[in-house]
N, C-alpha and C positions, 0 to 999 in steps of 0.2 A: 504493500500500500504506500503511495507517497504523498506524507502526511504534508509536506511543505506545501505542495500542489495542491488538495486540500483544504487547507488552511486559508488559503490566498485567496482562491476561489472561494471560500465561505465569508472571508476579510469583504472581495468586493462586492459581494450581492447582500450583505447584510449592514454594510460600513459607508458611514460619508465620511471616504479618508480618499485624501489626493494619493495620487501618483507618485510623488516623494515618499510619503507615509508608507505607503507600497512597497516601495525599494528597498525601503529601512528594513521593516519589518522581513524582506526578502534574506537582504545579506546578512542578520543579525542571524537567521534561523539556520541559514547556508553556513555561517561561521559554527554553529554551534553544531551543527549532523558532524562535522568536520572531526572536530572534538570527540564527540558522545559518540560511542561503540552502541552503544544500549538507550533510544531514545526512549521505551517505554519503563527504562528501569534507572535514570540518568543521575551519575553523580555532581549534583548542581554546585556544590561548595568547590570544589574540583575546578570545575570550569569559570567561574568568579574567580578563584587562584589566579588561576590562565590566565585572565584576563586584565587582572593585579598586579602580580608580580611580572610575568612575563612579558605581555601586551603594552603593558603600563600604559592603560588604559583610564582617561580622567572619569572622574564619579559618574558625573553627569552622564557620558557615555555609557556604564557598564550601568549604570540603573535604569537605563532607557533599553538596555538589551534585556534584564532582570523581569521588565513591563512585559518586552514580547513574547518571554519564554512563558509566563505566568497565563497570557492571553492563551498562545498555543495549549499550554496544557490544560488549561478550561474547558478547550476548545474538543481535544479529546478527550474530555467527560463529557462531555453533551453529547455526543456519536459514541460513545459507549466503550470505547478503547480502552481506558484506565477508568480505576474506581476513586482513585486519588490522584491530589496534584503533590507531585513532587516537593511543593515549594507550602506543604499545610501546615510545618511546625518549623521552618526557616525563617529567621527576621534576618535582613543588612541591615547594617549602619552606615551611615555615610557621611565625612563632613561636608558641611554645607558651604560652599565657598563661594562669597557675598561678593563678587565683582563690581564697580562701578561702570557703567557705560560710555565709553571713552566719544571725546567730543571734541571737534575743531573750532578756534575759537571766531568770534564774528569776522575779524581781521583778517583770517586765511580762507572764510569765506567770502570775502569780497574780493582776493588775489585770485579766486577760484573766476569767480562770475566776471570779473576783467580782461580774461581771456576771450572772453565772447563781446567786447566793445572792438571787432575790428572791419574793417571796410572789405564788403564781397568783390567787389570790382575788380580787384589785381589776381583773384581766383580763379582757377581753374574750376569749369561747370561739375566735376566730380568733387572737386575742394568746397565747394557754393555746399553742394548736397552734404555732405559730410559734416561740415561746421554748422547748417541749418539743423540736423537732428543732434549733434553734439549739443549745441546749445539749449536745443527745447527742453532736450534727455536731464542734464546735468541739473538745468537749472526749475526741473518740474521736481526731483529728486531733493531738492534746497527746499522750495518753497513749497512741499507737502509732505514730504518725511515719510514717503511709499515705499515700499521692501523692490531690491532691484528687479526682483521677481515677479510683482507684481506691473511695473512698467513695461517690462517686455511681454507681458499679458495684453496690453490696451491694445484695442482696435478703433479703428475709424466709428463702430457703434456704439462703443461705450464713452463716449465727447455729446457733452450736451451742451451745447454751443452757448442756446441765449442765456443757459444759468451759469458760465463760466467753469462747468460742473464735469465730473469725469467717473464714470463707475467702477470702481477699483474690486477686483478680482482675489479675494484674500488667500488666508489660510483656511482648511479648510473646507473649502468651498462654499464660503463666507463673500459676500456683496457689502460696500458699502460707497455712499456718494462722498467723492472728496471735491472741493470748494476750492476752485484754483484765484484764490485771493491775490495775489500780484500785479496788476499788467503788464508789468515787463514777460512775465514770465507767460502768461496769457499770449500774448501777442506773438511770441517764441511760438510757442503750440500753432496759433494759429498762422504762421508763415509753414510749418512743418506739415499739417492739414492737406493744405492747397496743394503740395508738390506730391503728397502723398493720394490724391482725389480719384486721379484716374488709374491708380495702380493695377499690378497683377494680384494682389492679396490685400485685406484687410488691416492688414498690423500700422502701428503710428512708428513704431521703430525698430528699422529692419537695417540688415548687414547690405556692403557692397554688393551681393547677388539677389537683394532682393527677399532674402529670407529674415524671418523672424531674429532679431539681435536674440542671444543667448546671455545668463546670467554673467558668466564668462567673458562676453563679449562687451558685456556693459561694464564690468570690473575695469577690463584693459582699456576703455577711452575715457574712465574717470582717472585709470595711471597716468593715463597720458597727459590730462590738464592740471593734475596736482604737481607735474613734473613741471609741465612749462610757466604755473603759478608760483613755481621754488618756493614751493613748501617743505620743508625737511620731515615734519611728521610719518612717521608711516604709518597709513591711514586705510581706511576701504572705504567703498558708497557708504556701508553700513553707517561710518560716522557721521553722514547726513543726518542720518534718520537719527542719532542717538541726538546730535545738535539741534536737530526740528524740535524736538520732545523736552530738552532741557530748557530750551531758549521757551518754547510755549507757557512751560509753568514757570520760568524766572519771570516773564511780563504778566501772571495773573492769573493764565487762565486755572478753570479748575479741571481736578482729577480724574471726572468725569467725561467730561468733554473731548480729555485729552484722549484717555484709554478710546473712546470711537474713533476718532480721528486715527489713528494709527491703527488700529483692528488689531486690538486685542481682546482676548477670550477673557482676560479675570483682571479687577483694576487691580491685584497685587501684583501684576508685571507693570505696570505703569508706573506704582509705587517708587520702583527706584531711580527714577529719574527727578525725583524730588531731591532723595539724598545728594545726585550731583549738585543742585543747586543749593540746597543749604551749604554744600560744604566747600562750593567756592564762594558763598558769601560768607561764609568765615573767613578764605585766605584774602577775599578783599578787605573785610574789617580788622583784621590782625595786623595788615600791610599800611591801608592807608588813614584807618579811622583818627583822628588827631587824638584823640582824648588818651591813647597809648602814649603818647608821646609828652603828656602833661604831669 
């Protein structure tokens, strides 16, 4: 019987999980048949070992595989394979490792969107096309703090023009409308639109051939303007998004607001983008507050 096979196939007729979700849950199981001689009889501490000592493997990752194996083996007790799960009188522990989400400051984002103040005219018509989606890409990425993932999702139908408005494609397979508040960066989109009108495909931002940009692909043409912005940080899109979020709640907004705007599932992931901001308004008030200094 191939329970992997199985399993997937029960995953997708029963599960609203994307195609990443999919894969995860694919290689994590592929990794563990690897391992385990005896799937219905498996030594689970064994393989968390593996995964520990050997793999060295961060938490985060090794309890997201602990999730899938737990799911699988539910999965055959419901079909009747096993009468227990493996994992009935096993508890992990795990430290909890509190990261802050790293952010570029206003300063290297205006060195960022600077690169985009230059004259099309001495371009070359493939150079024209290229820096017109660089710029929509980059700076729609700035001004709404959308996962890269989800901008290479947008198409030509999800632009809702007279509301400035854009339907973003989540985790999930989660919808939600985000509010392109800027006009510069509006105006961006819609130059990018118009060249994009009569296409062969749907998509707002697509590679030299024509195809769908890849996650990949939007990484390498944000290296490329944080190089030519001489930024020294090393950074990813991601730091848009972590900057969108911080800057949000340093001018006010609330917690609320903020968690929809960005598509998250539970406002404890939002949560810590407050901590950023508390605790660079400590190292602004420790640095500059006079009354230190009286």
């Amino acid at each position: 019987m191939n329970y992997l096979t199985n399993f997937i196939n029960y995953l997708q007729t029963t599960k609203n999980l994307s195609e990443k979700t999919f894969k995860a849950y694919s290689c994590d199981l592929k990794q563990f048949f690897v391992f385990e001689k005896n799937i219905l009889h498996p030594d689970i501490c064994a393989f968390i070992s593996y995964l520990n000592k050997q793999l060295r493997l961060k938490d985060t990752s090794i309890r997201r595989k602990i999730i899938t194996l737990k799911n699988f083996y539910n999965f055959l007790i419901d079909i009747e394979i096993i009468d227990t799960s493996p994992f009935g009188k096993l508890k992990f522990r795990f430290k909890q490792e509190k990261k802050l989400p790293k952010t570029l400051t206003i300063n290297e984002i205006r060195k960022i969107l600077k690169c985009f103040d230059l004259d099309l005219a001495p371009l070359s018509p493939f150079s024209q096309k290229e820096y017109v989606r660089d710029a929509a890409l980059i700076d729609l990425l700035i001004s709404t703090g959308i996962r890269i993932g989800e901008a290479a999702a947008i198409t030509l139908d999800d632009i809702i023009k007279p509301d400035h408005t854009l339907l973003i494609h989540g985790k999930g397979r989660k919808q939600r409308l985000i509010y392109v508040s800027s006009p510069i960066t509006w105006e961006r989109l819609k130059i990018l639109i118009i060249e994009r009108k009569n296409s062969q495909n749907n998509y707002l931002f697509v590679n030299r051939y024509g195809q769908p940009l890849s996650i990949h692909g939007i990484e390498d043409i944000y290296k490329k303007y944080v190089k030519k912005a001489q930024i020294t940080t090393k950074s990813t899109p991601h730091y848009l998004r972590h900057t969108f979020a911080t800057n949000l709640l340093s001018n006010g907004a609330d917690l609320r607001s903020v968690q929809e705007i960005l598509g998250h599932a539970s406002v404890a992931t939002t949560q810590i983008y407050t901590e950023v901001t508390i605790a660079r308004k400590k190292q602004v008030l420790k640095k500059f507050n006079y009354r230190n200094k009286i």
